[in-house]
Every structure is written in structure tokens, then in C-alpha cells.
MARMARMI-967902 format. One record per residue (C-alpha): x, y, z; residue in one letter; residue number from 1. Coordinates in Angstrom, 3 decimals, always signed. Layout:
+----------+----------+----------+------+-----+
!        u !        v !        w ! rest !  nr !
+----------+----------+----------+------+-----+
!        X !        Y !        Z !    A ! NUM !
...
+----------+----------+----------+------+-----+
# end
This chain:
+----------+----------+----------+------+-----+
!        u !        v !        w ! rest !  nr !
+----------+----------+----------+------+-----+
!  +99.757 !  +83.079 !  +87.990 !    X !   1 !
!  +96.348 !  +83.796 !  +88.491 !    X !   2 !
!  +94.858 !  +86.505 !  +90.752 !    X !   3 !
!  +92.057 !  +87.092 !  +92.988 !    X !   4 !
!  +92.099 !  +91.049 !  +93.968 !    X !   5 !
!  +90.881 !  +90.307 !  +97.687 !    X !   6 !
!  +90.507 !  +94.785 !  +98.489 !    X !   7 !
!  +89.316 !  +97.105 !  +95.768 !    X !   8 !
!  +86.345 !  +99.762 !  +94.842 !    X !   9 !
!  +84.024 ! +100.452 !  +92.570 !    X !  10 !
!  +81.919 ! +103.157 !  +94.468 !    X !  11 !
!  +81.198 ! +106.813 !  +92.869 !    X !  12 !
!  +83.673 ! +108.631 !  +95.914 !    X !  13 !
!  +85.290 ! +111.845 !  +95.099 !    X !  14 !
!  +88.208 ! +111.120 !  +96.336 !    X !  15 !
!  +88.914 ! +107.917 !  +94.421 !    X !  16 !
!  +87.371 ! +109.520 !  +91.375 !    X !  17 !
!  +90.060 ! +112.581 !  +91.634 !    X !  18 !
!  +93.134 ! +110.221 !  +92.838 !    X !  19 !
!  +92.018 ! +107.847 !  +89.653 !    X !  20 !
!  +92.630 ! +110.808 !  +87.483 !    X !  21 !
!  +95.411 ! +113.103 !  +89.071 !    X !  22 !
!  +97.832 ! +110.434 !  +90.953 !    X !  23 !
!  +97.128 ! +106.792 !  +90.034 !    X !  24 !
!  +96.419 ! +107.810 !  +86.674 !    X !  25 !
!  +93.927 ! +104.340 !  +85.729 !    X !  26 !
!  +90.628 ! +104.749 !  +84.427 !    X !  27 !
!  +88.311 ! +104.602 !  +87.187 !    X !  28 !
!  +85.581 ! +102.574 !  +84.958 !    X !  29 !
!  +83.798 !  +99.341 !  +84.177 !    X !  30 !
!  +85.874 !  +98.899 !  +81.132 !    X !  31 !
!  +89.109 !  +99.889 !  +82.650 !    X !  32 !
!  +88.902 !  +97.415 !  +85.899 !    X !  33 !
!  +87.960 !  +94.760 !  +83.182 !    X !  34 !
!  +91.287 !  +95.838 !  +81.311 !    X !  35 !
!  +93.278 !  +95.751 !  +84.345 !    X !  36 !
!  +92.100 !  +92.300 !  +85.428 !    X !  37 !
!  +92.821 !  +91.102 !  +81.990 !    X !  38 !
!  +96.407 !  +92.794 !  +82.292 !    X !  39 !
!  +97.072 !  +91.070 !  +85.316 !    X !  40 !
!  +95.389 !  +88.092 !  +85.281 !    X !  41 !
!  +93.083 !  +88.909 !  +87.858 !    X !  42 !
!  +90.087 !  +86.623 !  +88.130 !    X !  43 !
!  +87.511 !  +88.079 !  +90.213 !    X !  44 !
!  +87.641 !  +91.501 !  +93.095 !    X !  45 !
!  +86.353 !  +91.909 !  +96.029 !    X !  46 !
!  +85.220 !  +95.858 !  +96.116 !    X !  47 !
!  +84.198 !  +97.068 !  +99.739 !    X !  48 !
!  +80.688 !  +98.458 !  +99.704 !    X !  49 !
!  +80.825 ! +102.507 ! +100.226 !    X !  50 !
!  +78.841 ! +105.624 !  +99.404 !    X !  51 !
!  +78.832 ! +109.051 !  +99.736 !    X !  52 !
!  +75.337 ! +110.861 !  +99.975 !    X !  53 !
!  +73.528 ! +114.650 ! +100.482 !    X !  54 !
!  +76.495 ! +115.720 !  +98.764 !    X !  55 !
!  +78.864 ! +114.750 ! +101.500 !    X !  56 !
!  +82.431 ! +113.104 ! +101.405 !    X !  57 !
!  +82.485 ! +109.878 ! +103.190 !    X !  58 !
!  +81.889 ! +109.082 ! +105.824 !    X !  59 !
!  +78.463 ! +110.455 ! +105.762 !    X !  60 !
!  +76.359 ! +109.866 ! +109.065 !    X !  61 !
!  +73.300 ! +109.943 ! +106.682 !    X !  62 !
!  +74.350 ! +107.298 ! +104.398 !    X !  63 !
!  +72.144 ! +104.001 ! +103.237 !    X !  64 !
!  +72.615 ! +101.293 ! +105.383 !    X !  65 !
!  +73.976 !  +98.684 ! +104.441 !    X !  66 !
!  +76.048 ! +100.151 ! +101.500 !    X !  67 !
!  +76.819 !  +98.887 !  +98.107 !    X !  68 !
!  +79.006 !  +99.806 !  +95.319 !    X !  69 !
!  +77.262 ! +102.281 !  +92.700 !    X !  70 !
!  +80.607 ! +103.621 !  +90.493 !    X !  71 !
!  +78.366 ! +102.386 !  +87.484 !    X !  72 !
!  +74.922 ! +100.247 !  +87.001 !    X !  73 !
!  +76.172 !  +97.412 !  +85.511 !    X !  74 !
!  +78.381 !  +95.826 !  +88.001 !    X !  75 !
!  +81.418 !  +94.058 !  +85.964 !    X !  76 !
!  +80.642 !  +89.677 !  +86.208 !    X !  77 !
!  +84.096 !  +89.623 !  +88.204 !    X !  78 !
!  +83.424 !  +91.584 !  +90.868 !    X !  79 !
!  +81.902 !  +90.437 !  +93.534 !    X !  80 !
!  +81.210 !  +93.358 !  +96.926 !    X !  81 !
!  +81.406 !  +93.244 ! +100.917 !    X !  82 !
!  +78.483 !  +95.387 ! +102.138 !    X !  83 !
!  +79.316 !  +98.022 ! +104.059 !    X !  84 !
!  +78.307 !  +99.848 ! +107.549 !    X !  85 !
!  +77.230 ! +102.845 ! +108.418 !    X !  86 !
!  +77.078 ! +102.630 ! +112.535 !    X !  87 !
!  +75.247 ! +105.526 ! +112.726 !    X !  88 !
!  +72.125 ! +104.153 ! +111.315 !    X !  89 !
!  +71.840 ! +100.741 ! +112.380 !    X !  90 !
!  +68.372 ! +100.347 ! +112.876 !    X !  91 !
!  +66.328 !  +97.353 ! +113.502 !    X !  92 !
!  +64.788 !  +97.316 ! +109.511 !    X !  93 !
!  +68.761 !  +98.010 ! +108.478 !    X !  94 !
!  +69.323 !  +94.429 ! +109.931 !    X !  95 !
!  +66.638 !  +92.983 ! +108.031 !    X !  96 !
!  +67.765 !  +94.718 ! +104.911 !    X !  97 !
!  +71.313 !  +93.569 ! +105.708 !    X !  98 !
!  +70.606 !  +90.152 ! +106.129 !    X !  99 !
!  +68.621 !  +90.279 ! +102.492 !    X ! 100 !
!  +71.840 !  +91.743 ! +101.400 !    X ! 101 !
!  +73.492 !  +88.853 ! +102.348 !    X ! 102 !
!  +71.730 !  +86.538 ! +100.527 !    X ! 103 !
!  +72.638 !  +87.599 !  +97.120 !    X ! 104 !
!  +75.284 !  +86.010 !  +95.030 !    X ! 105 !
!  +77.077 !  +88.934 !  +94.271 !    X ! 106 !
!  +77.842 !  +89.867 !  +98.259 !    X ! 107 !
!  +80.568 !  +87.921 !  +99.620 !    X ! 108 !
!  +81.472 !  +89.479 ! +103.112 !    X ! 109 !
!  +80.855 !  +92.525 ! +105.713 !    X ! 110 !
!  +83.054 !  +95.727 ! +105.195 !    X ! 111 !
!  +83.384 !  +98.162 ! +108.336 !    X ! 112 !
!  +85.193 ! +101.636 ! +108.437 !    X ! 113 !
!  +86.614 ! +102.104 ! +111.924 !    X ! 114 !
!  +88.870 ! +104.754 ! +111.794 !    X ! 115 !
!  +86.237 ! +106.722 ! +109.233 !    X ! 116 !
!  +83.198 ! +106.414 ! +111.890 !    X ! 117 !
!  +84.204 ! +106.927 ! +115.243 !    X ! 118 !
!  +82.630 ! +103.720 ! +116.583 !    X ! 119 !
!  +84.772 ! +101.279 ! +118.631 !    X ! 120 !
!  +84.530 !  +97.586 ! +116.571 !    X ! 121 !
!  +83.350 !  +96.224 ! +120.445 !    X ! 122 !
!  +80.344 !  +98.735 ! +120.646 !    X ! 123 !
!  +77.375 !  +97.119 ! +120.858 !    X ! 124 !
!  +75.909 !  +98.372 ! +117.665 !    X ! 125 !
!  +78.130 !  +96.042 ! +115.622 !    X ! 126 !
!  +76.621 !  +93.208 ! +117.889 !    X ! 127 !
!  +73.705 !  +92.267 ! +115.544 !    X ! 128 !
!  +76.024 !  +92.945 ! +112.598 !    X ! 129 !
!  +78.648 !  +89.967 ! +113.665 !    X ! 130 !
!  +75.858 !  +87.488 ! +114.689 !    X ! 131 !
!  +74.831 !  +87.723 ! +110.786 !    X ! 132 !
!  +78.210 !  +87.554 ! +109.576 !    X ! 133 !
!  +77.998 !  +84.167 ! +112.035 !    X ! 134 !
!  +75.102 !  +82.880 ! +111.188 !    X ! 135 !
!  +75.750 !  +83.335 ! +107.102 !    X ! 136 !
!  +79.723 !  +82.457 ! +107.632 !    X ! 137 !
!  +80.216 !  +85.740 ! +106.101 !    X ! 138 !
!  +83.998 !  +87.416 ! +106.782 !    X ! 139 !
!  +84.397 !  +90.509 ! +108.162 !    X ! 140 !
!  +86.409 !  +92.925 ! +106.936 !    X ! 141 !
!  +87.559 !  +95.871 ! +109.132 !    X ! 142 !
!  +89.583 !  +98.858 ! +108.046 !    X ! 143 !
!  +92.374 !  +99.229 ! +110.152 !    X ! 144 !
!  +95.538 ! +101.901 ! +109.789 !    X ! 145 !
!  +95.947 ! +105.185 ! +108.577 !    X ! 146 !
!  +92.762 ! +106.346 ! +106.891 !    X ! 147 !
!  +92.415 ! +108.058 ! +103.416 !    X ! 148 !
!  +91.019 ! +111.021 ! +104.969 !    X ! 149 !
!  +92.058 ! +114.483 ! +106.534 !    X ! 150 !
!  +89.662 ! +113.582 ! +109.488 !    X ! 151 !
!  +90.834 ! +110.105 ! +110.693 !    X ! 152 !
!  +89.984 ! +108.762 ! +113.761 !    X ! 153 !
!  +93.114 ! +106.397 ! +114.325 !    X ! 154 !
!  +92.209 ! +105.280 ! +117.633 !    X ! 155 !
!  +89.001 ! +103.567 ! +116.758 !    X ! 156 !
!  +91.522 ! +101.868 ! +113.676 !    X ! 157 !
!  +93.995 !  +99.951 ! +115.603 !    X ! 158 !
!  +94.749 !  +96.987 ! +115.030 !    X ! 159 !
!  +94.875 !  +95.280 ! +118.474 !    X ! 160 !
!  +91.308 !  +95.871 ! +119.160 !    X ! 161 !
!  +90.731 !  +92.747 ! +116.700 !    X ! 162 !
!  +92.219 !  +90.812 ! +119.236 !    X ! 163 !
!  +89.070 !  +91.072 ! +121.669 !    X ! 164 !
!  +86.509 !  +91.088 ! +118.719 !    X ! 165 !
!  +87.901 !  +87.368 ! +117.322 !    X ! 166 !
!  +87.733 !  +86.178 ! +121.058 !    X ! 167 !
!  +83.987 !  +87.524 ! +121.130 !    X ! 168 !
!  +83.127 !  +85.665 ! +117.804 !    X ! 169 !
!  +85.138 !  +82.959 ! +117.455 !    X ! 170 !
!  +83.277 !  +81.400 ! +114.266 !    X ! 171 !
!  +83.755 !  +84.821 ! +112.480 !    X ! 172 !
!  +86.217 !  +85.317 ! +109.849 !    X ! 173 !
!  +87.929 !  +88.693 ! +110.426 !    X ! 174 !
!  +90.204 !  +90.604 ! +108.043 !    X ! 175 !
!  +92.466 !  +93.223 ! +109.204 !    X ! 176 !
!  +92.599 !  +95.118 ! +106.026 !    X ! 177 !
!  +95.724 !  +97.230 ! +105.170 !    X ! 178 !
!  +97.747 !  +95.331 ! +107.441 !    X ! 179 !
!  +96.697 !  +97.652 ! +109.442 !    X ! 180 !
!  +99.825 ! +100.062 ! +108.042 !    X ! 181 !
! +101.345 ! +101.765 ! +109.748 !    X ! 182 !
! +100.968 !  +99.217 ! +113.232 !    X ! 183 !
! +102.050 !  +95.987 ! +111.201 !    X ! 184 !
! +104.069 !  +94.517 ! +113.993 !    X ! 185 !
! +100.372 !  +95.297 ! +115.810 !    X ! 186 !
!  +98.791 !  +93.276 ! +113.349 !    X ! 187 !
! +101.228 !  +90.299 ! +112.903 !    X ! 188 !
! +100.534 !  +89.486 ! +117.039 !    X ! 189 !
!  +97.102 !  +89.836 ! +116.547 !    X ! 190 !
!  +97.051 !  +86.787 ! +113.456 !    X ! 191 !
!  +99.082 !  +84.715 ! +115.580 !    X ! 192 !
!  +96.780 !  +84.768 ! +118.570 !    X ! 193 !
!  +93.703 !  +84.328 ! +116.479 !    X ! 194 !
!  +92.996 !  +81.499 ! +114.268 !    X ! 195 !
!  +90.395 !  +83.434 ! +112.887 !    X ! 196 !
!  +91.905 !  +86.530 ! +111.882 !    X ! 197 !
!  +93.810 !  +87.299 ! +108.230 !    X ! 198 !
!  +94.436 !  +90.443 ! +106.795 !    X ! 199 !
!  +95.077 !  +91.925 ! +103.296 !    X ! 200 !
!  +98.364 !  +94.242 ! +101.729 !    X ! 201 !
!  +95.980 !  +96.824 ! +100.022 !    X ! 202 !
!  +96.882 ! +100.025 ! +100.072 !    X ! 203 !
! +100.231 ! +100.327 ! +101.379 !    X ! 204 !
! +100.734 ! +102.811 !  +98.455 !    X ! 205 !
!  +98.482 ! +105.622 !  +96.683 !    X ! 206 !
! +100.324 ! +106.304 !  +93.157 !    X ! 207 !
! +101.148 ! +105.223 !  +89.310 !    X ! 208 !
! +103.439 ! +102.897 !  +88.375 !    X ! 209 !
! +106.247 ! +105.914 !  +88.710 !    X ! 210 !
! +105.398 ! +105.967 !  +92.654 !    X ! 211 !
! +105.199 ! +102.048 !  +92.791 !    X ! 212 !
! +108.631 ! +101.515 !  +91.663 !    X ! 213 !
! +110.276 ! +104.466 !  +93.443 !    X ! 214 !
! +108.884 ! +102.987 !  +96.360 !    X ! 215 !
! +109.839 !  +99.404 !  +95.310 !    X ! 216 !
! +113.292 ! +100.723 !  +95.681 !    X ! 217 !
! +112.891 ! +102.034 !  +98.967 !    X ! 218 !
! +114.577 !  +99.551 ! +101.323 !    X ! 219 !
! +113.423 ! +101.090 ! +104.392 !    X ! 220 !
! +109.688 ! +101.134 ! +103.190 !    X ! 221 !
! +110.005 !  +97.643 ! +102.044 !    X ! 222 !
! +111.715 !  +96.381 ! +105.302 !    X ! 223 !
! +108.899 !  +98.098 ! +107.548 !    X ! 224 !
! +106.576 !  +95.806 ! +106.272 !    X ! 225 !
! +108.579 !  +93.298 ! +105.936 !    X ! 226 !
! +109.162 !  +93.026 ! +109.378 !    X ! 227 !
! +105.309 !  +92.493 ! +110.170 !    X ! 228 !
! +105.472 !  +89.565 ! +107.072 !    X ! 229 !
! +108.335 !  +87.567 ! +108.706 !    X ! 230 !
! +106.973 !  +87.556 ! +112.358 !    X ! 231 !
! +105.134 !  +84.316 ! +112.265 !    X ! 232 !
! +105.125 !  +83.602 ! +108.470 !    X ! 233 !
! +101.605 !  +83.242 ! +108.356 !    X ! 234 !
! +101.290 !  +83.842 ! +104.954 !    X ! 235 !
!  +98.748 !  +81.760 ! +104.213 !    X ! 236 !
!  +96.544 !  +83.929 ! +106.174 !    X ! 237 !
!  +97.763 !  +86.891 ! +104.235 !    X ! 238 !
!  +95.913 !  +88.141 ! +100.390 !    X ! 239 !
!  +96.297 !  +90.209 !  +97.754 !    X ! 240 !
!  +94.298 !  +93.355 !  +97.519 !    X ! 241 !
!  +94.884 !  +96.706 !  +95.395 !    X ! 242 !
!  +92.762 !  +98.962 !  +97.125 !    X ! 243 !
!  +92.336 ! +100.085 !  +93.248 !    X ! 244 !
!  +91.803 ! +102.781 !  +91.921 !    X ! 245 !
!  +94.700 ! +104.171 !  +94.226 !    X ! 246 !
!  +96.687 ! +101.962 !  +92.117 !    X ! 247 !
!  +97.029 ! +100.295 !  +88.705 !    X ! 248 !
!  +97.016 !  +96.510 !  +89.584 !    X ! 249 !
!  +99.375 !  +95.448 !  +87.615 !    X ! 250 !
! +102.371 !  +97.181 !  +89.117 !    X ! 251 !
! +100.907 !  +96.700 !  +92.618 !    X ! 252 !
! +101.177 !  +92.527 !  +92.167 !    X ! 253 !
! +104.826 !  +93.828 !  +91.064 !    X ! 254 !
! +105.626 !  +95.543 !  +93.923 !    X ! 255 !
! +103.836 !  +92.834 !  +96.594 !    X ! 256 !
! +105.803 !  +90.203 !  +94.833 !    X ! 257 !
! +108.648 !  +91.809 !  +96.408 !    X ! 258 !
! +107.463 !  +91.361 ! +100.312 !    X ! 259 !
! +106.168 !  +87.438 !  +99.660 !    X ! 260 !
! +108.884 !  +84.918 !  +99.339 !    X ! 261 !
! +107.865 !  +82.815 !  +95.872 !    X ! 262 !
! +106.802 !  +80.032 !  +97.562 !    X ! 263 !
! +103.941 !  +81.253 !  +98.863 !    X ! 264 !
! +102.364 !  +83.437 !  +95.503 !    X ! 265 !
! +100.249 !  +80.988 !  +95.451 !    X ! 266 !
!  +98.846 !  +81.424 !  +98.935 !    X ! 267 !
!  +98.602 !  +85.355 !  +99.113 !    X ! 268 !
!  +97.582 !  +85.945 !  +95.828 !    X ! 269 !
!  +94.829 !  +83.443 !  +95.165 !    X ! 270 !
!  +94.252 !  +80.159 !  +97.901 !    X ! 271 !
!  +93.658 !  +82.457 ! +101.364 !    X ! 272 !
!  +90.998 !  +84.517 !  +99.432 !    X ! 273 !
!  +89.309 !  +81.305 !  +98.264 !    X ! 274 !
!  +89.144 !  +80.144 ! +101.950 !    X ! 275 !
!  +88.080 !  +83.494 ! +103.714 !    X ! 276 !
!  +85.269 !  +84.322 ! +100.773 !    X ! 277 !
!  +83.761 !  +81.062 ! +100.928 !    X ! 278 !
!  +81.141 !  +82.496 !  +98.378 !    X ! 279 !
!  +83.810 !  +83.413 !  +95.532 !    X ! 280 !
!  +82.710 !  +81.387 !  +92.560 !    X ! 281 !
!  +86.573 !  +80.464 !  +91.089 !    X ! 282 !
+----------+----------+----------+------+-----+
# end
């Protein structure tokens, strides 16, 4: 079966570079994503475009805007990046630089961090942000759910405020990423109002393949989300994503192949991805 890994990173972060070596256990490296693609079939990833500067943990008001993905020079040939946002400094030679971003082969979508930032997704300075992702039919992806941080704002990353947004832009592509755990219920009403809304199943667990398959076991944890899954069964607006290194990716596909009924592996974990990230060459 192949694989396109539609949620991952490849961004020099302390905290991914400690989890990658103390609770996921995978090396957090060129080589090792390029092993664990090979080990699971994965044809291309999708990293989301982060950094952390002045020596701060993200989210840094101070970082570059947009932002890229600098875990290593050389950028692996399957992996392709969503540029990220820093609403702090969105400035009018930010857009400019954004839309050159945009432009390059290697960018394939918008990445935004409600829930890091506390910046409403409907404040106007996102506004000049979505008309790009419009006018380049570029998705945007929006962190939604519990954040990876001891400092989350969780009301700024709820999912029903994508409800509004995909009104506002209806020839945007947005991705709810997460499934915006733990509000998946939240989520599932907001992809069946919106025609223009999909999400991903990244990072519904931090751990090695020890955690993956206690968890896997878990009934309750795998009925939770579950129930969000079986609302609508929209899975074909539904994708595969790791949220690696928080992960090794082959165990992850293991434990998401639990959630998807078969007949629809091919939807989650390769077709939706090719029709949100029109720019994926695969």
C-alpha cells in the first residue's frame, strides 16, 4: 500500500529533538525519515514549516516570517513543506516574501499554529494570508486540539471556529489538523458543513512502538475517535499524517489502520492528500 505522510516535521525544535530521543525513540535525521519512509512505504511528507529563534521555544513572537523547515540543509527529495505563520510579524514585505515562498516547488500549502499564538484564525491579520492561499490554490492547514506545549492557548484551537473561516473563503482548502483531538465530534460537524474542509489523524499519540500498541489496545481510546470517524463517513476527506518524530511511522500506519475500515486505505492514506496538495508530485 503506498503512503503519502500528509503531517510531519523536519524543523530543529527542542522539543521534538528531546521527544525523538527520550520517548519516540526514532532518529530525528535526514537519513532516518528516509529509512522510515522506506520501512513503510511512504512516498513523499508533508512537514509543517516551524522554527524556534533568539534561543526561544516555539512559539517565538520574534520568529522569521514565513517559516520553513531547517532540521538539516539538505532537505530529503520526498519531503515536500507547508510554510508556516508567525501572526505576530505579518508585515506588508512578509506577504511579499510569502507569496515568493509559494512559488517554489518544494512548498505545497500554508501551516498556522492557533492554539501556539494566541491569534483567533478570523483576525484580520490572517486576511492577506488566505487571499494567497486563494489566489495560488494553496491548502491551509490549521492546528487545532490540544497543543504540544505547557502554555496552550486552547481557545484560539477549536475546532468550530473553521466553520466561519471556510464560509469566509470558500475556494480555500482547509485542514483541521489533529482532528482537532480532543473535540473530534467538533470536528466531524465542521467537515460535514464544509465542502472545503478535511482534516488529518496526526498526532493522536506521542510514543514508541511500546506506547502505540498499548494504546492500540485501549478500546476506550480507540472508540473516542472512532466516534468522530463514523459520524458522516467522510473518509475521503480524512489523511494520513504522523506528526513524526513523535512517532515511528511505521507503527503509527499500524495503529490508524485500526480506526479506517479497509475499504477506504486507499482514500486516507494516499488519494485525499493527492487532492488537497494539488502540488505533490506522485
Amino acid at each position: 500500500m503506498k503512503v503519502i505522510d500528509a503531517h510531519l516535521h523536519f524543523s530543529n525544535i527542542k522539543r521534538f529533538v528531546n521527544t525523538a530521543r527520550t520517548i519516540s525513540c526514532v532518529d530525528y535525521s535526514s537519513e532516518g525519515l528516509k529509512k522510515e519512509f522506506a520501512k513503510a512505504n511512504v512516498s513523499v511528507g508533508v512537514a509543517m514549516g516551524v522554527v524556534e529563534m533568539h534561543d526561544k521555544a516555539f512559539p517565538d513572537a520574534h520568529s522569521e516570517n514565513p517559516m520553513g523547515i531547517n532540521l538539516e540543509e539538505n532537505i530529503p527529495a520526498q519531503l515536500k513543506y507547508c510554510i508556516g505563520i508567525n501572526p505576530f510579524s505579518i508585515k506588508k514585505r512578509d506577504i511579499a516574501r510569502l507569496e515568493n515562498e509559494l512559488k517554489k516547488s518544494s512548498v505545497v500549502g500554508i501551516k498556522l499554529y492557533p492554539g501556539y499564538y494566541p491569534f483567533n484564525i478570523l483576525d484580520s491579520v490572517y486576511t492577506s494570508v488566505y487571499e494567497l492561499a486563494e489566489e495560488y490554490q494553496m491548502p491551509v492547514v490549521i492546528h487545532m486540539g490540544d497543543t504540544f506545549s505547557y502554555r496552550g492557548y486552547l481557545e484560539f484551537a477549536h475546532p468550530l471556529t473553521v466553520n466561519q473561516l471556510a464560509a469566509n473563503f470558500k475556494d480555500v482548502n482547509f485542514v483541521i489538523a489533529h482532528f482537532g483531538n480532543p473535540w473530534v465530534i467538533d470536528t466531524a460537524v465542521v467537515l460535514s458543513n464544509n465542502t472545503n474542509v478535511f482534516t488529518d489523524l496526526s498526532g493522536l499519540i506521542v510514543g514508541d512502538k511500546s506506547k502505540i500498541n498499548g494504546l492500540s489496545r485501549n478500546q476506550l481510546f480507540i472508540d473516542n475517535i472512532r466516534r468522530g470517524l463514523v459520524y458522516e463517513e467522510f473518509y475521503n476527506k480524512v489523511m494520513f499524517g504522523s506528526d513524526w518524530p513523535l512517532v515511528p511511522i511505521k507503527n503509527y500506519i499500524e495503529f490508524i489502520k485500526l480506526l479506517i475500515p479497509e475499504r477506504y486505505y486507499e482514500d486516507v492514506f494516499w488519494k485525499t492528500a493527492q487532492r488537497v496538495f494539488k502540488k505533490l508530485d506522485v
